[in-house]
C-alpha positions in Angstrom: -38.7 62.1 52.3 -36.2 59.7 50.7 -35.9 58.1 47.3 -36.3 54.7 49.0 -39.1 55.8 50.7 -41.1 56.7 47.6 -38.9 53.0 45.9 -40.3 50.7 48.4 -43.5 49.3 47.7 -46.0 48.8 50.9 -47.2 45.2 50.8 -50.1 44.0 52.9 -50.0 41.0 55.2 -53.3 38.8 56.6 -52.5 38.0 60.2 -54.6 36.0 61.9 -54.7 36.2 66.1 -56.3 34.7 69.4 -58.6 37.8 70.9 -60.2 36.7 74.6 -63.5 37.5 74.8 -65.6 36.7 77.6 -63.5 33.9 79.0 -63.2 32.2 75.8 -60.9 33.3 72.7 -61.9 34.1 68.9 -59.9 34.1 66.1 -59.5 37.9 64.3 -57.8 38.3 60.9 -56.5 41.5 60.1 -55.0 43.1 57.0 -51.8 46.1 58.2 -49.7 47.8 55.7 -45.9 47.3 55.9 -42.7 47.4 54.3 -41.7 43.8 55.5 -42.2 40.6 57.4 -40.6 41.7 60.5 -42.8 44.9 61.1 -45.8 43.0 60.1 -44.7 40.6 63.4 -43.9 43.5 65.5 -46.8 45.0 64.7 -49.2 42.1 65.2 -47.1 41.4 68.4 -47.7 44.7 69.7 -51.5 44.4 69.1 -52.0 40.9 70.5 -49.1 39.4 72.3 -46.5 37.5 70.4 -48.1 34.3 72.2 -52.0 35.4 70.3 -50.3 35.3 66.5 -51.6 32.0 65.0 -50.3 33.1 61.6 -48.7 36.0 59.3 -48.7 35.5 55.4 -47.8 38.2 52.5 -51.5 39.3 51.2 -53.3 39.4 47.7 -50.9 42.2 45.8 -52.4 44.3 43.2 -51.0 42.5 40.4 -52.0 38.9 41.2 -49.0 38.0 41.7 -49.3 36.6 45.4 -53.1 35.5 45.1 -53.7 33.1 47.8 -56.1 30.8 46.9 -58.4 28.8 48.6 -58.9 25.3 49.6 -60.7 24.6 46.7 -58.9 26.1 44.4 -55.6 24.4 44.8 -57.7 21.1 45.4 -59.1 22.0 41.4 -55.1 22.4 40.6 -54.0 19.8 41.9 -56.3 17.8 40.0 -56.0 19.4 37.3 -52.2 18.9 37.3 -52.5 15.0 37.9 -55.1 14.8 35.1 -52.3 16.1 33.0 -49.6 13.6 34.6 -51.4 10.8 33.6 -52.3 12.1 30.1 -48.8 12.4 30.1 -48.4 8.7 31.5 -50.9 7.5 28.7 -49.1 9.1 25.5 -45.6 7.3 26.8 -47.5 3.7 27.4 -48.7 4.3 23.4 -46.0 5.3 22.2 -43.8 3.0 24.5 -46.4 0.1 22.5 -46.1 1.4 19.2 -42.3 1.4 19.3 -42.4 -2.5 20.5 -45.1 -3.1 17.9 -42.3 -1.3 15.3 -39.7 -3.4 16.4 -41.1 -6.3 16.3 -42.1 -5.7 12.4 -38.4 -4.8 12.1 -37.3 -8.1 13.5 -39.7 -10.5 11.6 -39.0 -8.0 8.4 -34.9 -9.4 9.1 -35.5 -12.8 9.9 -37.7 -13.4 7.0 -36.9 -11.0 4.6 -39.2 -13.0 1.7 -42.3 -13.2 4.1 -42.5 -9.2 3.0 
């Protein structure tokens, strides 16, 4: 074997195909072992026709890394990330206020400097 055999690291893609069965089709997702994208395709393509593949996508790695999440769990980040925007939103409209608020105590503190 050859060093880049043992460097490259095998990643595992879900594909998920068309399968006829009994006049009608099902959908069948499958986890293969590859070095890349492309064999993943050929591979897939050889098993069920290039015109079966519905979709190919780079799996869960080991690490984490890659997770793919569910529905409901980028629906729970999403909101979680626009909860943050408009906490976000709300600190500038305070601090946007207290600024005004400031300068218009600066203002009447010039204007009238005896009133103070």
């Amino acid at each position: 074997m050859r060093y880049a055999e043992f460097k490259k690291a095998v990643r595992s893609f879900l594909g998920t195909a068309r399968v006829r069965v009994d006049g009608g089709y099902i959908t069948l997702t499958l986890v293969l072992f590859c070095d890349g994208y492309k064999q993943a395709r050929a591979l897939y393509s050889h098993l069920f026709g290039a015109d079966n593949i519905v979709s190919i996508v780079q799996a869960v790695n080991e690490s984490g890394q890659n997770k793919v999440q569910s529905a409901e769990e980028l629906q729970a980040k999403a909101m979680t990330d626009q909860a943050k925007q408009l906490q976000l939103r709300v600190k500038s409209l305070k601090a946007k206020k207290s600024l005004d608020r400031a300068k218009k105590s600066l203002q009447r503190a010039t204007v009238n400097p005896a009133a103070n």
